[in-house]
LUMBAKOL-144178 format. One record per residue (C-alpha): x, y, z; residue in one letter; residue number from 1. Coordinates in Angstrom, 1 decimal. Each point is the difference from the previous one (the first is absolute). Layout:
<pt><u>X</u><v>Y</v><w>Z</w><code>a</code><pos>NUM</pos></pt>
...
***
This chain:
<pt><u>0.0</u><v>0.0</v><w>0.0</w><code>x</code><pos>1</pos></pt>
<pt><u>1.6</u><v>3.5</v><w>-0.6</w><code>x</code><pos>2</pos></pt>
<pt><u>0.5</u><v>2.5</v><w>2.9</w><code>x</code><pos>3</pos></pt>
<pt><u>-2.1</u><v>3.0</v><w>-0.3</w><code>x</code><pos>4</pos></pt>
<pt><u>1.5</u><v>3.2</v><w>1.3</w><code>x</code><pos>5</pos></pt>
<pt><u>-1.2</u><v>3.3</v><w>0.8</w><code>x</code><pos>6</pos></pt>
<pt><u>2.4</u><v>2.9</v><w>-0.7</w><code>x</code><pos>7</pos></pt>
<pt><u>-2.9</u><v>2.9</v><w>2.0</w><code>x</code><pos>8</pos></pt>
<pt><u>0.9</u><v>3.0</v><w>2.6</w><code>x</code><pos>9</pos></pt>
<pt><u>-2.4</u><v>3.0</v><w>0.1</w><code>x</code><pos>10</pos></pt>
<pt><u>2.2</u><v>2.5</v><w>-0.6</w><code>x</code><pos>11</pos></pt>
<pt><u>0.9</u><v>1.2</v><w>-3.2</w><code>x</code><pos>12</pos></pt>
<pt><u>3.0</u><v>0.7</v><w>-1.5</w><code>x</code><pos>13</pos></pt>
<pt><u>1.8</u><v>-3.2</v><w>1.6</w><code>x</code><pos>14</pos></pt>
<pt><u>1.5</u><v>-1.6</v><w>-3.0</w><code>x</code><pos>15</pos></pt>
<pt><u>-2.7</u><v>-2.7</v><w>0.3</w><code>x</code><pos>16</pos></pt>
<pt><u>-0.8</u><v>0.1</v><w>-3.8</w><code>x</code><pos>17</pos></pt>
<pt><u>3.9</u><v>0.3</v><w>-0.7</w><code>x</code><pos>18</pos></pt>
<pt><u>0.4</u><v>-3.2</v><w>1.9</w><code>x</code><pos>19</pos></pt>
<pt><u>-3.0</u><v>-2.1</v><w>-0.9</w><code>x</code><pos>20</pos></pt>
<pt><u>0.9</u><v>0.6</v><w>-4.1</w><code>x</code><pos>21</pos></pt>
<pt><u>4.0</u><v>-0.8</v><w>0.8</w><code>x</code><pos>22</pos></pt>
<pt><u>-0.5</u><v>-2.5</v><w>2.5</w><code>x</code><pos>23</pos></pt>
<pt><u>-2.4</u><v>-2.3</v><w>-2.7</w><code>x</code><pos>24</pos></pt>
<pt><u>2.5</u><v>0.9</v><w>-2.8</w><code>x</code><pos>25</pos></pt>
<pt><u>2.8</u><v>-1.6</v><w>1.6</w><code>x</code><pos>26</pos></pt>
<pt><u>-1.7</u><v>-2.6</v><w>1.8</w><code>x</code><pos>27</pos></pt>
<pt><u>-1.1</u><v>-1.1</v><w>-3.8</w><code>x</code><pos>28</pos></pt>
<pt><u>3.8</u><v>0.3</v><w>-1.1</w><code>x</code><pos>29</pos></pt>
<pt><u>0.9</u><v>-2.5</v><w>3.1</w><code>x</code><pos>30</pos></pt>
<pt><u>-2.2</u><v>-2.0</v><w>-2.0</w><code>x</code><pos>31</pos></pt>
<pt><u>-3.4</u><v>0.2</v><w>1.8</w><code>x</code><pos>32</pos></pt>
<pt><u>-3.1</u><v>0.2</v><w>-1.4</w><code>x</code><pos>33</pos></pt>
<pt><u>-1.3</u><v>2.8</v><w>1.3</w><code>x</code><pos>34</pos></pt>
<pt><u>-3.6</u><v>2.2</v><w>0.0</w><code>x</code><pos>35</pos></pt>
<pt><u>-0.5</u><v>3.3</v><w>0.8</w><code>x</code><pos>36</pos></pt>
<pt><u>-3.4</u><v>1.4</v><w>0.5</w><code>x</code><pos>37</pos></pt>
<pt><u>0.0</u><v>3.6</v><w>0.0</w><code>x</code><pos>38</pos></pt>
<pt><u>-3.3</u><v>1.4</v><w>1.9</w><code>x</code><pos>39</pos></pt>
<pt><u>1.1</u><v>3.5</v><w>1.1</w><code>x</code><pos>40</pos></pt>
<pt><u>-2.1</u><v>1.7</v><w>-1.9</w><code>x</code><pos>41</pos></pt>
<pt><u>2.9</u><v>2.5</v><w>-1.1</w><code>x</code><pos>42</pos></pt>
<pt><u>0.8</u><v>-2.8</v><w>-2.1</w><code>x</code><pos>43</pos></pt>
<pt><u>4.2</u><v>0.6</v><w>0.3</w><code>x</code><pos>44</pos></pt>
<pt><u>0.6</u><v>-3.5</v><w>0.1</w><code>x</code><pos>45</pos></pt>
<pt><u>-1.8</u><v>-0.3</v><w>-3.3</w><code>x</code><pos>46</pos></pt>
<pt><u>2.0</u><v>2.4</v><w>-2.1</w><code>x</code><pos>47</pos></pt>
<pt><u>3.4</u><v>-0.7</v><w>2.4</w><code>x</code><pos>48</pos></pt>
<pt><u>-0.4</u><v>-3.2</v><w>-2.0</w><code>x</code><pos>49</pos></pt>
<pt><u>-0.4</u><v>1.6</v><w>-3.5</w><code>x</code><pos>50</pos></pt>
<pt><u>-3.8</u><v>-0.4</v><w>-0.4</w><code>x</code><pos>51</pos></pt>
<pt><u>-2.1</u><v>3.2</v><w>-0.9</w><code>x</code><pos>52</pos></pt>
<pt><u>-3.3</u><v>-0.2</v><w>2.5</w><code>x</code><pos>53</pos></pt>
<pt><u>-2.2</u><v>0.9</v><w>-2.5</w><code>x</code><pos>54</pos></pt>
<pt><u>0.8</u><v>-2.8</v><w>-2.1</w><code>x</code><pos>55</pos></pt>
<pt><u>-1.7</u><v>-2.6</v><w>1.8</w><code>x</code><pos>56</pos></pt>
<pt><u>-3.6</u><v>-1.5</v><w>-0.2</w><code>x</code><pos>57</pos></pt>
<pt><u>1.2</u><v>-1.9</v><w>3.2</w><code>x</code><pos>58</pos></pt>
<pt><u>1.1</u><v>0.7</v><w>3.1</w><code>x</code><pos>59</pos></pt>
<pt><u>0.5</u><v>-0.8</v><w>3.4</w><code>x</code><pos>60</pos></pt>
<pt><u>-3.9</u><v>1.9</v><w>0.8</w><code>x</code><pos>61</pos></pt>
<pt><u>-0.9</u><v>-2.8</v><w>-1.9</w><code>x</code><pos>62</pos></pt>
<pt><u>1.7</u><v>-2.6</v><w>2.3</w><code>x</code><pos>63</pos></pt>
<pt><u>-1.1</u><v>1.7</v><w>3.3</w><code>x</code><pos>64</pos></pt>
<pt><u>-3.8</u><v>0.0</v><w>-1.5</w><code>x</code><pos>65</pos></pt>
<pt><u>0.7</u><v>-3.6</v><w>-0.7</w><code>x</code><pos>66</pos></pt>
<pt><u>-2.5</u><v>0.3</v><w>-3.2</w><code>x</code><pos>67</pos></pt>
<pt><u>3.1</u><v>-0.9</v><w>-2.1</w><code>x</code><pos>68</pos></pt>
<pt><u>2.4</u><v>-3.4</v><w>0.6</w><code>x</code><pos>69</pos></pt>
<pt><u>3.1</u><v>1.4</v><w>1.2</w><code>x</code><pos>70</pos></pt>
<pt><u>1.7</u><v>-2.2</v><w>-3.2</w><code>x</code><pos>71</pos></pt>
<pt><u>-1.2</u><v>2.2</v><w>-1.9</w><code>x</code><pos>72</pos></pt>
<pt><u>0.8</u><v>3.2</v><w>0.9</w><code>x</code><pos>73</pos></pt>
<pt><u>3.9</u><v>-1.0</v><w>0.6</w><code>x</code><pos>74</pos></pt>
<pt><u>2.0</u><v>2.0</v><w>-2.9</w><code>x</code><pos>75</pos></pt>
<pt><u>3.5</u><v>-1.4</v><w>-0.8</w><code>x</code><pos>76</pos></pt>
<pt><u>2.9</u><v>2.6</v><w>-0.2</w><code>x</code><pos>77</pos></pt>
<pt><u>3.3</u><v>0.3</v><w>-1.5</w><code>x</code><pos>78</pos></pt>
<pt><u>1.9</u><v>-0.9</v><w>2.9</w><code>x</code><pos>79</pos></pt>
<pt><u>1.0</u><v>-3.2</v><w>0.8</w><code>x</code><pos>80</pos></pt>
<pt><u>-2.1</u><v>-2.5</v><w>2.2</w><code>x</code><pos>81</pos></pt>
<pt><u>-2.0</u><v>2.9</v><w>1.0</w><code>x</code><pos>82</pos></pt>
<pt><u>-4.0</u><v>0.4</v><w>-1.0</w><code>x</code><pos>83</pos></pt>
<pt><u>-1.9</u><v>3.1</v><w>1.5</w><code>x</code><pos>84</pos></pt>
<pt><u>-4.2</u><v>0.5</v><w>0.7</w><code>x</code><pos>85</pos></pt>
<pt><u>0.3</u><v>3.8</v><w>-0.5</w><code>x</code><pos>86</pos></pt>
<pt><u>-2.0</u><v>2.4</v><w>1.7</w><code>x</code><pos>87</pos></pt>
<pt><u>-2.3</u><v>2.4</v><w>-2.1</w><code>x</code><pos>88</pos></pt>
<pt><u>-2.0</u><v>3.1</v><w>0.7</w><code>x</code><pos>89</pos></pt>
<pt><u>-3.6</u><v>-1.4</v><w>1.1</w><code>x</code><pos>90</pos></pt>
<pt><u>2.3</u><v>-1.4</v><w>3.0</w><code>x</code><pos>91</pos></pt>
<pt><u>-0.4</u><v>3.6</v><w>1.8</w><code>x</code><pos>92</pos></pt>
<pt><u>-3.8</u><v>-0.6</v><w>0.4</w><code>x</code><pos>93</pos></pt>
<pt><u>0.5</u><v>-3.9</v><w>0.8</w><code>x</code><pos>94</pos></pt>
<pt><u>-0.1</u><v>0.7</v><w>3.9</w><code>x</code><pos>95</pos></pt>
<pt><u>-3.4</u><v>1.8</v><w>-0.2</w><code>x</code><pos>96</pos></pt>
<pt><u>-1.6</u><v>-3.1</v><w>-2.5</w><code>x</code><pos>97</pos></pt>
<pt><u>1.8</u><v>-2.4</v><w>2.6</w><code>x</code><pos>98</pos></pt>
<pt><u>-2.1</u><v>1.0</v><w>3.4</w><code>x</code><pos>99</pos></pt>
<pt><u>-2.9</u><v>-1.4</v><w>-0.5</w><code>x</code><pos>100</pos></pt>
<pt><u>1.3</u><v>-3.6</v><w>-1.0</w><code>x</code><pos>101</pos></pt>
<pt><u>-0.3</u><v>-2.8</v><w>2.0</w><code>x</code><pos>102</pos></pt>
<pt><u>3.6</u><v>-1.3</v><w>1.2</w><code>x</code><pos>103</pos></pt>
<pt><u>0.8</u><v>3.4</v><w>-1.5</w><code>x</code><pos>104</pos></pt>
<pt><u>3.9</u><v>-0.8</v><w>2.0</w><code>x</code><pos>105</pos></pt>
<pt><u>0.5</u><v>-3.4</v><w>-1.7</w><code>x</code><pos>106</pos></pt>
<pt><u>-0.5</u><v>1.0</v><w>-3.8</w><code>x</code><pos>107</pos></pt>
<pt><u>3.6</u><v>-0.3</v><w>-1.4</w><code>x</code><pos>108</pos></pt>
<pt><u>0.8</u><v>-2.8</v><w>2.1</w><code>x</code><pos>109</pos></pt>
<pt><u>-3.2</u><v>-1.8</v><w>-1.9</w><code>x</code><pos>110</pos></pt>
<pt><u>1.4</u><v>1.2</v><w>-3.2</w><code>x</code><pos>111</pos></pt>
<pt><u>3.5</u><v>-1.0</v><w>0.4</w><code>x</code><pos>112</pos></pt>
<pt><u>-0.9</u><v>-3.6</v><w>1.6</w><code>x</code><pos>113</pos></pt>
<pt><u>0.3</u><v>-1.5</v><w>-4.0</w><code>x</code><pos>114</pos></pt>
<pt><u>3.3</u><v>1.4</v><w>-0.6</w><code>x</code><pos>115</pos></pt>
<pt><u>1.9</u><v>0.1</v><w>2.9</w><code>x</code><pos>116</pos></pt>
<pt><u>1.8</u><v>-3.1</v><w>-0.5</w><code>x</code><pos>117</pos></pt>
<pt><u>1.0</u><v>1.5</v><w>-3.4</w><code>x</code><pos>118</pos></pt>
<pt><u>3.1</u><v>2.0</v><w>1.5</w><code>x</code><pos>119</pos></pt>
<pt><u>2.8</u><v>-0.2</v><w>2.2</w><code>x</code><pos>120</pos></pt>
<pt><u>-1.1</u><v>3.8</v><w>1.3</w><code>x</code><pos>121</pos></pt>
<pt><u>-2.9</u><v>2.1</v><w>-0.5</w><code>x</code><pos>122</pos></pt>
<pt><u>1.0</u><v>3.7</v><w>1.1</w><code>x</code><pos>123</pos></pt>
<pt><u>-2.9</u><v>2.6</v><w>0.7</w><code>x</code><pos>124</pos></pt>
<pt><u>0.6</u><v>3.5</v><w>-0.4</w><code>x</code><pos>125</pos></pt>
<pt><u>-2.6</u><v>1.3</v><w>2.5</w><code>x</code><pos>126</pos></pt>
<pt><u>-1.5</u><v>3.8</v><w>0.3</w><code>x</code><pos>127</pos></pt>
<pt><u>1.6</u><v>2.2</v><w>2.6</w><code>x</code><pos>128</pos></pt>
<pt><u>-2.8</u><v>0.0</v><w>2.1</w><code>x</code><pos>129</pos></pt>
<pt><u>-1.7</u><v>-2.6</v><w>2.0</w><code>x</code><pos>130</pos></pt>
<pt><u>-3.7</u><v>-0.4</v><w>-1.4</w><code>x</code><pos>131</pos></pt>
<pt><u>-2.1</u><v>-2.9</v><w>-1.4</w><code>x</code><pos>132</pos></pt>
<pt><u>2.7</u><v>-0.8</v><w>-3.1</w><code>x</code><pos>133</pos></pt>
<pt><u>2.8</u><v>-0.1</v><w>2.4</w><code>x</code><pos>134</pos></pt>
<pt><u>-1.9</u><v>-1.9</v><w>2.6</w><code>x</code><pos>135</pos></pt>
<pt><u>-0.3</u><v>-2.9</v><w>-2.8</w><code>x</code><pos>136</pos></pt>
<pt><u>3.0</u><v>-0.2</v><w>-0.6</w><code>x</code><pos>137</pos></pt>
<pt><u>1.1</u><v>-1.0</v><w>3.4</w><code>x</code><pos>138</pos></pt>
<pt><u>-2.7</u><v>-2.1</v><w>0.2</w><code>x</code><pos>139</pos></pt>
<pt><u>1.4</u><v>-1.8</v><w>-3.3</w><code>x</code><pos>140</pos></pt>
<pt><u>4.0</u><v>0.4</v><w>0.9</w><code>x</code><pos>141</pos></pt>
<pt><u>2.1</u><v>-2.7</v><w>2.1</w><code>x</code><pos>142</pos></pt>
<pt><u>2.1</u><v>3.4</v><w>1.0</w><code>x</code><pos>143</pos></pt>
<pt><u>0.4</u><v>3.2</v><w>-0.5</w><code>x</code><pos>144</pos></pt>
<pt><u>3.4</u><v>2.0</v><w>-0.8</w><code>x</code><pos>145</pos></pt>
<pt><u>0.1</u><v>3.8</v><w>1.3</w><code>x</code><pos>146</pos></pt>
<pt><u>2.1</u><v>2.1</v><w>-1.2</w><code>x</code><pos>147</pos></pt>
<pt><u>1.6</u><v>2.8</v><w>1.8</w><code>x</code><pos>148</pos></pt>
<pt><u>1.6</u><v>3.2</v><w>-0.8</w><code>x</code><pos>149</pos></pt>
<pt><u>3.1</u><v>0.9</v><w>1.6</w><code>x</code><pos>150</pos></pt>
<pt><u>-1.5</u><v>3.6</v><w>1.2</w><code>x</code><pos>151</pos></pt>
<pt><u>-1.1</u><v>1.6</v><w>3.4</w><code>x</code><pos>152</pos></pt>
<pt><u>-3.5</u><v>-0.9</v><w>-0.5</w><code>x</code><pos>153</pos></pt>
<pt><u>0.5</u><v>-3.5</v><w>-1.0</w><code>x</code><pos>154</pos></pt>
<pt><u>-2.3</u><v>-1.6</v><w>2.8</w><code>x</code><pos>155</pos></pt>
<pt><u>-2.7</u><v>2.5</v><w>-0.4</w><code>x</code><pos>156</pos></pt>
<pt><u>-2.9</u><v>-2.4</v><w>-0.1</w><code>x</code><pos>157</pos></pt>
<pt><u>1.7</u><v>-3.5</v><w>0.4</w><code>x</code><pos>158</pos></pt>
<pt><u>-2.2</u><v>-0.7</v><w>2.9</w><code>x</code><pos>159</pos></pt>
<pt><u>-3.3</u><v>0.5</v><w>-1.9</w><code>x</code><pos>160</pos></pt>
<pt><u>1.4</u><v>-2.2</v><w>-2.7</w><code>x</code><pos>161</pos></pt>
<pt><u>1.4</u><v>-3.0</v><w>3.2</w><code>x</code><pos>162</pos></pt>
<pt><u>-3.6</u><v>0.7</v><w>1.2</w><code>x</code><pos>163</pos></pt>
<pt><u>-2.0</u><v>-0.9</v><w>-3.0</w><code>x</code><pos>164</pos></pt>
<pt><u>2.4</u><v>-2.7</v><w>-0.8</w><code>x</code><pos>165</pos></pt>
<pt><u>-0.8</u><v>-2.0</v><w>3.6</w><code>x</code><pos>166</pos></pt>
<pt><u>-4.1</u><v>1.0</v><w>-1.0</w><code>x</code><pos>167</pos></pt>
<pt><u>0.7</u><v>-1.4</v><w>-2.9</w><code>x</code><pos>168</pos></pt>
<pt><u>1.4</u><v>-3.4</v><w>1.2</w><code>x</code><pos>169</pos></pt>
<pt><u>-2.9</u><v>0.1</v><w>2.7</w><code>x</code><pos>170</pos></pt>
<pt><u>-2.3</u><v>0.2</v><w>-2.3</w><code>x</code><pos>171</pos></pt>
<pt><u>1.0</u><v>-1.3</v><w>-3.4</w><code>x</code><pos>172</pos></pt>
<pt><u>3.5</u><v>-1.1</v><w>-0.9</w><code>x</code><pos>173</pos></pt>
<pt><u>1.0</u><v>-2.3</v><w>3.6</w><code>x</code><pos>174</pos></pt>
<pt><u>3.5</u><v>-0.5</v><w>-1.8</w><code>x</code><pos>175</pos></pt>
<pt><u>1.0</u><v>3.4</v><w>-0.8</w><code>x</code><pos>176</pos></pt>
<pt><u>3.2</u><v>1.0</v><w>1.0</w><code>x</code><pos>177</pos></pt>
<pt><u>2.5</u><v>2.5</v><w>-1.2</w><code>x</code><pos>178</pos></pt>
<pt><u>2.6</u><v>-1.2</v><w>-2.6</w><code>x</code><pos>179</pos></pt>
<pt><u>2.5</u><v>3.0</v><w>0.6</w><code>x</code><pos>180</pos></pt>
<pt><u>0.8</u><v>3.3</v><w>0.6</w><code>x</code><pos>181</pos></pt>
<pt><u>2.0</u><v>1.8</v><w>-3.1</w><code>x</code><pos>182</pos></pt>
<pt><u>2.0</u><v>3.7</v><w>0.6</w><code>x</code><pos>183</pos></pt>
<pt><u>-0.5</u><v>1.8</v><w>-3.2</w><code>x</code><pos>184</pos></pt>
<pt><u>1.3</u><v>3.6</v><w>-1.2</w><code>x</code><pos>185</pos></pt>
<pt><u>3.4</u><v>-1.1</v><w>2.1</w><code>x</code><pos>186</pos></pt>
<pt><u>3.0</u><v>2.6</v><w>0.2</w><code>x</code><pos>187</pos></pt>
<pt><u>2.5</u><v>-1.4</v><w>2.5</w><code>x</code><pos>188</pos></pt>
<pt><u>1.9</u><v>3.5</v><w>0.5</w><code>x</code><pos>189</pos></pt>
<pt><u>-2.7</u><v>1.8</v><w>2.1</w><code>x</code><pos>190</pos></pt>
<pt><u>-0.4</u><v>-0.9</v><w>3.5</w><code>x</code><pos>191</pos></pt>
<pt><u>-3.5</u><v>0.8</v><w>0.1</w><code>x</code><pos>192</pos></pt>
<pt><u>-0.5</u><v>-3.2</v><w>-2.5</w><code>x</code><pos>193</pos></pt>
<pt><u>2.3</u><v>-2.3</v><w>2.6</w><code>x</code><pos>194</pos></pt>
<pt><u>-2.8</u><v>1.4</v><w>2.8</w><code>x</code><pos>195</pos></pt>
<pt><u>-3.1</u><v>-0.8</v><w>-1.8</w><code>x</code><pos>196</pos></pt>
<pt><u>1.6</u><v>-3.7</v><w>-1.1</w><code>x</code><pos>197</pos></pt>
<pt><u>0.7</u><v>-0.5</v><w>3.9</w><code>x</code><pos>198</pos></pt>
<pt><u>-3.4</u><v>1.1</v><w>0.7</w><code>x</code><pos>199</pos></pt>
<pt><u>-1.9</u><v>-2.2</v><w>-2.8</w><code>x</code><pos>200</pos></pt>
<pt><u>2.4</u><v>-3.0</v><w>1.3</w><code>x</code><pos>201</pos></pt>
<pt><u>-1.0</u><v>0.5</v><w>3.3</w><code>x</code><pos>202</pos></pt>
<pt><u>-3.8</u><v>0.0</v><w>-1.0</w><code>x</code><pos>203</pos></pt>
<pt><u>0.1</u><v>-3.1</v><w>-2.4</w><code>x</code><pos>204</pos></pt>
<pt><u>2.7</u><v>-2.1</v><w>2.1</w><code>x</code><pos>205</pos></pt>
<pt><u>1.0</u><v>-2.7</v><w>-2.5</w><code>x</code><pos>206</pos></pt>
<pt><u>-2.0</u><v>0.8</v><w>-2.8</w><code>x</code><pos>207</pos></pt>
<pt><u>2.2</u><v>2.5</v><w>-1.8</w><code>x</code><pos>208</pos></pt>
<pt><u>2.0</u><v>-1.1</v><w>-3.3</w><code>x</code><pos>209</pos></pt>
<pt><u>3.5</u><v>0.1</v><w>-0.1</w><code>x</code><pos>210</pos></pt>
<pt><u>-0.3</u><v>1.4</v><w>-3.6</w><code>x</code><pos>211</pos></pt>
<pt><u>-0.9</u><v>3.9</v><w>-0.2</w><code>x</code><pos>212</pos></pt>
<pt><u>-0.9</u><v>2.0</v><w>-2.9</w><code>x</code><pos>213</pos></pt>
<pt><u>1.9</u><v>2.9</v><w>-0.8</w><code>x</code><pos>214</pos></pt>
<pt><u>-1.5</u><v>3.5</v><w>-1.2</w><code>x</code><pos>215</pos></pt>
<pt><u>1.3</u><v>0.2</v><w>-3.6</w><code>x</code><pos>216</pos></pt>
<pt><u>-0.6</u><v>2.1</v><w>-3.4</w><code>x</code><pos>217</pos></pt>
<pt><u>-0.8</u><v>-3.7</v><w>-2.2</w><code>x</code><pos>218</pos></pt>
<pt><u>-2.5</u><v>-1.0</v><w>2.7</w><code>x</code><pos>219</pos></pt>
<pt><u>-1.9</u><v>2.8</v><w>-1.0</w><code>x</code><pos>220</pos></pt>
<pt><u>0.8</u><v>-0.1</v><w>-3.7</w><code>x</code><pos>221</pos></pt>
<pt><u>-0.9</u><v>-3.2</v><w>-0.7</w><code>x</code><pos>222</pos></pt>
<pt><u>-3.8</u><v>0.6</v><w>0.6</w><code>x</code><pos>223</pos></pt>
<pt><u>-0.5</u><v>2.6</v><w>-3.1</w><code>x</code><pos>224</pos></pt>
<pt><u>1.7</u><v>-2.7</v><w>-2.4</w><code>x</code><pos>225</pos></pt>
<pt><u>-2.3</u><v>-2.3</v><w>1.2</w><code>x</code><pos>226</pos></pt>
<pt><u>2.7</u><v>-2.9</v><w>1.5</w><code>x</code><pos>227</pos></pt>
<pt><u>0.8</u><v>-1.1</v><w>3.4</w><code>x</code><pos>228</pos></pt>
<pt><u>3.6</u><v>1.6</v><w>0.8</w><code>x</code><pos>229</pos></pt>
<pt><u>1.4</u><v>-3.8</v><w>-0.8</w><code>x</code><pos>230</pos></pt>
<pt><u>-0.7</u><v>0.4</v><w>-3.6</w><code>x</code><pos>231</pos></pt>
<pt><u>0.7</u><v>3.6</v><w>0.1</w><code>x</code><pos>232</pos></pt>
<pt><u>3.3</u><v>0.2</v><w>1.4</w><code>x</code><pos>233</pos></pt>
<pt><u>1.0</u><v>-3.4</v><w>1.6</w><code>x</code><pos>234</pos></pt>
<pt><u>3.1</u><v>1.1</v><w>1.0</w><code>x</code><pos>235</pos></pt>
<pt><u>-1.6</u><v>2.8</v><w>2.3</w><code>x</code><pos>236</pos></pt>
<pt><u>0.2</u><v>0.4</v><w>3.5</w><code>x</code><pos>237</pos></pt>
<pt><u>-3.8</u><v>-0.3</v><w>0.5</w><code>x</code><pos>238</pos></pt>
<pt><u>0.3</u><v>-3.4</v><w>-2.4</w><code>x</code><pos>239</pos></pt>
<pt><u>2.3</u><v>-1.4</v><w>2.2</w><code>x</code><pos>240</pos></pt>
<pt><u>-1.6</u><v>0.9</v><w>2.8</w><code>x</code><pos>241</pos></pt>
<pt><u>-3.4</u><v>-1.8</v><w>-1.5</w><code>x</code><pos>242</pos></pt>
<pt><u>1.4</u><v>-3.6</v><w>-1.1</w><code>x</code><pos>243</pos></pt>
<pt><u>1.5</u><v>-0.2</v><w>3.6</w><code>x</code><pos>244</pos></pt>
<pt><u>-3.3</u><v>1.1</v><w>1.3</w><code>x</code><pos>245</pos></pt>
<pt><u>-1.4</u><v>-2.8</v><w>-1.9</w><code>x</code><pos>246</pos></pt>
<pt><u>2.7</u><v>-3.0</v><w>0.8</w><code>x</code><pos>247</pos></pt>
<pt><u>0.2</u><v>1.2</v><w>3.8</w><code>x</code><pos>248</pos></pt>
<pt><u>-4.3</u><v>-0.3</v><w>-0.6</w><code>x</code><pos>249</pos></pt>
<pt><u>0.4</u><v>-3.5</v><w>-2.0</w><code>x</code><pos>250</pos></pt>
<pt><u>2.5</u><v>-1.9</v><w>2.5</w><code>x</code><pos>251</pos></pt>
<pt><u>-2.1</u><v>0.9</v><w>2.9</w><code>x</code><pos>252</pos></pt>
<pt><u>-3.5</u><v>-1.7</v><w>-1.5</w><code>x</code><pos>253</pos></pt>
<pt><u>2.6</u><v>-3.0</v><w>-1.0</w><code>x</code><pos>254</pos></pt>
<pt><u>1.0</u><v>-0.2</v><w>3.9</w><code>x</code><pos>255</pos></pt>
<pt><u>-3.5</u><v>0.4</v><w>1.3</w><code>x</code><pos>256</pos></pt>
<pt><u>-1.4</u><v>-3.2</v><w>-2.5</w><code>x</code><pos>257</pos></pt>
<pt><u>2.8</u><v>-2.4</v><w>1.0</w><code>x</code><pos>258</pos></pt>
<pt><u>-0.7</u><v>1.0</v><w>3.4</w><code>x</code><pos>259</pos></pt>
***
């Protein structure tokens, strides 16, 4: 069966999309199949992986609606073992259609129950807020990955996010648990980024990767060229910095099986 992660945290501006579209790309280039669902309405993920949103008569409102098998919305895209259910523009009113469905919390897990076993990873790139589309996707995830800027307010919110998390696996998702804690936007010359790691270490005892991101130019490039900075500029710091994210991520899953 293939491990369904979360990348969510409900602040913005965290490098979330950055690391969902990197993280898949060079999980797929370690030779896993991987899927990334992109349901933040924004739709970053989508284009980050060279798709235009309006190009699509399928998307991932279709798979949290459930009127559409998920096979069938899953698009195929240049890079290698990665496929992508891309988010579209009808995803911004989703939440509103959503409330008055029964098991309105358990709608992508439905829709994903066919495929699951498909892929060695499904990555979601979740909204940066915590409403009903972000809610299924916990319910649907085996964990969640939070990324975390390296600046002063990097906690700012953390505990509503640890609260609905332990709701969450009260009420929905028992096995829940978090796969990891990933530093992004990373500049080890100020002393106010070696604060904020100690603090974020202190707060997520064992759960931090080894592996941090880097803030770099060809992170941010890569996006408008529509590639993931591997196939941008695979010699870039931010590259690097991505394929180790995604062997430290791929050993650790191969410990916890044989275990």
């Amino acid at each position: 069966m293939g491990k369904i992660i979360a990348i969510v945290n409900q602040k913005g501006g965290v490098g979330k999309t950055t690391t969902t579209v990197n993280l898949a790309a060079s999980m797929g280039c370690r030779n896993k199949k991987v899927l990334l669902i992109d349901i933040d309405p924004q739709g970053n993920a989508t284009s980050g992986c060279g798709i235009n949103k309006k190009d699509n008569d399928l998307t991932s409102y279709d798979l949290l609606l459930g009127e559409i098998p998920a096979e069938q919305i899953i698009q195929h895209t240049k890079f290698k073992n990665l496929d992508i259910i891309p988010a579209g523009m009808e995803l911004a009113g989703a939440e509103i259609e959503m409330v008055n469905l029964e098991e309105r919390t358990f709608l992508l897990k439905k829709s994903l129950a066919t495929i699951k076993p498909n892929y060695d990873f499904i990555l979601f790139d979740c909204p940066p807020s915590l409403g009903l589309i972000t809610l299924n996707a916990l319910t649907a995830c085996d964990t969640l990955l939070v990324p975390i800027q390296c600046e002063y307010y990097a906690l700012e919110g953390l505990s509503q996010l640890l609260g609905t998390v332990r709701q969450v696996k009260k009420m929905y998702n028992p096995l829940i648990d978090i796969e990891g804690v990933l530093l992004t936007m990373f500049d080890g010359r100020l002393n106010l980024t070696m604060q904020v790691v100690a603090e974020i270490k202190k707060f997520f005892p064992k759960k931090v990767y080894k592996t941090v991101i880097p803030r770099t130019v060809r992170l941010s490039e890569a996006p408008s060229f529509g590639e993931p900075a591997v196939y941008y500029d695979k010699n870039s710091k931010g590259a690097k910095a991505y394929d180790e994210l995604a062997k430290e991520i791929i050993k650790i899953n191969k410990k916890r099986k044989e275990s």
